[in-house]
C-alpha positions in Angstrom: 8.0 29.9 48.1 6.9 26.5 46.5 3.9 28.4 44.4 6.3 31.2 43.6 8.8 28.6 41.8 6.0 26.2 40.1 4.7 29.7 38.8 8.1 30.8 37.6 9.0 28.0 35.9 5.7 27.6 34.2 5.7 31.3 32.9 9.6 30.6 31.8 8.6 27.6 29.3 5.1 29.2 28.3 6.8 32.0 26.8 10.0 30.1 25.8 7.0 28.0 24.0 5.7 31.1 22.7 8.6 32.1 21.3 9.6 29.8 19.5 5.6 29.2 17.8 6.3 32.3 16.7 9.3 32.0 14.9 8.4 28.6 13.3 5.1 30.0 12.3 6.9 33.3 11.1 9.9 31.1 8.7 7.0 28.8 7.7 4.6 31.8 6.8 7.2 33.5 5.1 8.7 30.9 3.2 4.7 29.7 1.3 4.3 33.4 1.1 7.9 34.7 -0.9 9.6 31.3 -1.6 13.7 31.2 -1.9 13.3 34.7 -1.3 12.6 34.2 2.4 15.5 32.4 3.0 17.6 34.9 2.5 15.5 37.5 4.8 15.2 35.0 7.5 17.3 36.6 10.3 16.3 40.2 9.6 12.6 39.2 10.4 13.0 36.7 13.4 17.0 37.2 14.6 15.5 39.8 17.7 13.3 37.4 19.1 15.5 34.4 18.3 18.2 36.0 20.2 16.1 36.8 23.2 15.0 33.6 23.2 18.4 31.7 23.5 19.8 34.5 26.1 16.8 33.3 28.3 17.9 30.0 27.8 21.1 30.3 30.2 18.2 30.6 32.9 17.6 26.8 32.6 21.1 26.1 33.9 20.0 28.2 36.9 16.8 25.9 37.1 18.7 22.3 37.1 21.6 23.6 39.7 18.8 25.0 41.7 16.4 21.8 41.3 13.8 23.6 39.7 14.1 21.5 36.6 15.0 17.8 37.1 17.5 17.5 34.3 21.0 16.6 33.9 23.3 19.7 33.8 26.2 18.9 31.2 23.5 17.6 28.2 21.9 21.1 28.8 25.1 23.1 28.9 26.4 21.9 26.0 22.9 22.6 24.3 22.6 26.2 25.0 26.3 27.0 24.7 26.9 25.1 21.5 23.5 27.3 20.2 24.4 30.9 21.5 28.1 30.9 20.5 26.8 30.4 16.8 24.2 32.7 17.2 26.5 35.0 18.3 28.8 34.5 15.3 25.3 35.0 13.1 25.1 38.7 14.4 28.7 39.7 13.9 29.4 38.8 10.6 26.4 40.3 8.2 27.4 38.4 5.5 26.9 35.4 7.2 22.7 36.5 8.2 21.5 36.1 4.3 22.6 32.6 4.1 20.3 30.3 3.2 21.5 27.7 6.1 20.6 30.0 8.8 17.2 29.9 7.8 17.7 26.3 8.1 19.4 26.4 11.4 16.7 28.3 12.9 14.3 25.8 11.8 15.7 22.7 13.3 16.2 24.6 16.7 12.7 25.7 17.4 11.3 22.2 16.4 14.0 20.8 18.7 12.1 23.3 21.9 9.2 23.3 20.6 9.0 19.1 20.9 10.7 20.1 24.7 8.7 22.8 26.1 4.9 21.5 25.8 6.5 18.6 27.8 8.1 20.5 30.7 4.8 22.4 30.7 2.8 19.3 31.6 5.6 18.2 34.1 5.1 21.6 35.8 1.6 20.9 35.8 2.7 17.5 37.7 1.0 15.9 34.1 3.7 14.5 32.5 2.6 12.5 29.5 5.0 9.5 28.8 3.8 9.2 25.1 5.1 13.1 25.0 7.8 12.1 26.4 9.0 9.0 23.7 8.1 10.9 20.8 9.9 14.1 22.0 13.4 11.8 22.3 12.5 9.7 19.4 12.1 13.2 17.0 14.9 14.6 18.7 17.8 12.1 18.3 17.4 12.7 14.2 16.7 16.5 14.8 19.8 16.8 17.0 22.2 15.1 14.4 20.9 16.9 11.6 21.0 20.0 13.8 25.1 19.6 14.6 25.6 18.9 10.5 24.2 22.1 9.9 26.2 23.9 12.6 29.2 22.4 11.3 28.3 23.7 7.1 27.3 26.5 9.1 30.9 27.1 10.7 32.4 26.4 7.5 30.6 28.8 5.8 31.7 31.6 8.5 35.8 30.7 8.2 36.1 33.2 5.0 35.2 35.6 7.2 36.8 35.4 10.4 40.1 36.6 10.8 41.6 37.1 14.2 43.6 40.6 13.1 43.1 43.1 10.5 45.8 43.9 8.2 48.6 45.9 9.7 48.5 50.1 9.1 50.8 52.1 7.3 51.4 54.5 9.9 52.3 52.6 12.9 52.8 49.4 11.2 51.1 47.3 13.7 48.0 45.0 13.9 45.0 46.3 15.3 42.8 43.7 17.1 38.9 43.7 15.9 35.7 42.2 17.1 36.6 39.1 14.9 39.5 38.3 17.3 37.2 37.0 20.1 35.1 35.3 17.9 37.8 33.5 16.4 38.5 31.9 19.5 35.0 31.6 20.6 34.5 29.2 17.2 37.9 27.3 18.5 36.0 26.5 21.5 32.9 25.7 19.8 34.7 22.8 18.2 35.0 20.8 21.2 31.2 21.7 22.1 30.3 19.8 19.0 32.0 16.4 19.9 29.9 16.6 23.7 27.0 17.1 21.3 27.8 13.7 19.5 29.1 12.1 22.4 25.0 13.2 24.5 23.5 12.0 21.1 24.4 8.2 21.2 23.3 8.4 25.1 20.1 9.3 24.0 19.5 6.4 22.2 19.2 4.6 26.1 17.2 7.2 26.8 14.9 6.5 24.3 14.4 2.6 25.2 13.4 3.5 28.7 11.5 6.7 28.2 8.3 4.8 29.1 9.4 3.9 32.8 10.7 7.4 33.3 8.6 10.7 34.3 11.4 12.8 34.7 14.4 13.7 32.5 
């Protein structure tokens, strides 16, 4: 049962890892290769895989209320909530998938798991490296805060088109409720998922200071 779990969880971040290479490389390779054009192309050519990628994510609360993954379990909530609720607004509302800031939201995330995963790799691997370990908090404080500004532009952008009813007919004169309702509401309660996210950013800044006398996170 032991082997089974170390091998599960070391197959769960190798292909998160993989995942995620691919996308950077893909919106890096894209961008040299077309320019601002790519921007605008971005979700079309990595959105399936992104998508897949943050639905496996929900498995890592599994892992930390299980013990598989030595982590805290709020920090990581907040995380893969705030992330999935916005993805999800992404692939409702088309006009939002050709804006520029997506491109630039899918960016900062996979740099964000891509500094995270090599580590929990080596942990697996009962290797963990501490230097890995600094840099990956050190890197991730900035990423993280640049990460919820662009969630927030990214949110703004999105209110023009979100409206929790459509118009009322003519012929029965009443208001017809669309997918847009629940997203609405969804965004309401992404609000309060961005404060946590501040609130778990100035904690890592402890974090940071004493990385090098921890081995576990």
């Amino acid at each position: 049962m032991l082997s089974f779990r170390i091998t599960y969880i070391f197959v769960y971040n190798l292909l998160q890892f993989c995942g995620h290479t691919w996308i950077l490389t893909n919106i890096i390779a894209r961008f040299f290769s077309f320019g601002e054009d790519a921007l605008a192309d971005t979700f079309y050519s990595v959105g399936f895989v992104m998508s897949l990628c943050q639905l496996l994510s929900f498995l890592e609360l599994f892992h930390i209320a299980d013990g598989i993954e030595r982590a805290r379990l709020l920090p990581r909530f907040v995380q893969v909530t705030e992330k999935n609720v916005l993805l999800i607004m992404v692939i409702l509302l088309e006009e939002m998938q050709s804006k520029p800031v997506v491109c630039l939201l899918f960016l900062l995330w996979n740099i964000q798991d891509l500094l995270r995963y090599p580590h929990e790799l080596l942990c697996v691997m009962d290797r963990p490296s501490v230097t890995m370990l600094w840099t990956r908090y050190t890197l991730w404080i900035p990423l993280y805060a640049l990460s919820v500004a662009t969630e927030g532009f990214t949110l703004y952008q999105a209110m023009p088109y979100i409206s929790p009813v459509t118009p009322p007919t003519n012929s029965t004169n009443s208001t017809v409720t669309t997918p847009t309702t629940t997203l609405h509401f969804a965004l309401i309660g992404y609000l309060p998922l961005l404060l946590l996210g501040k609130i778990e950013l100035h904690k890592l800044t402890f974090i940071v200071n004493t990385a090098k006398n921890i081995k576990y996170i």
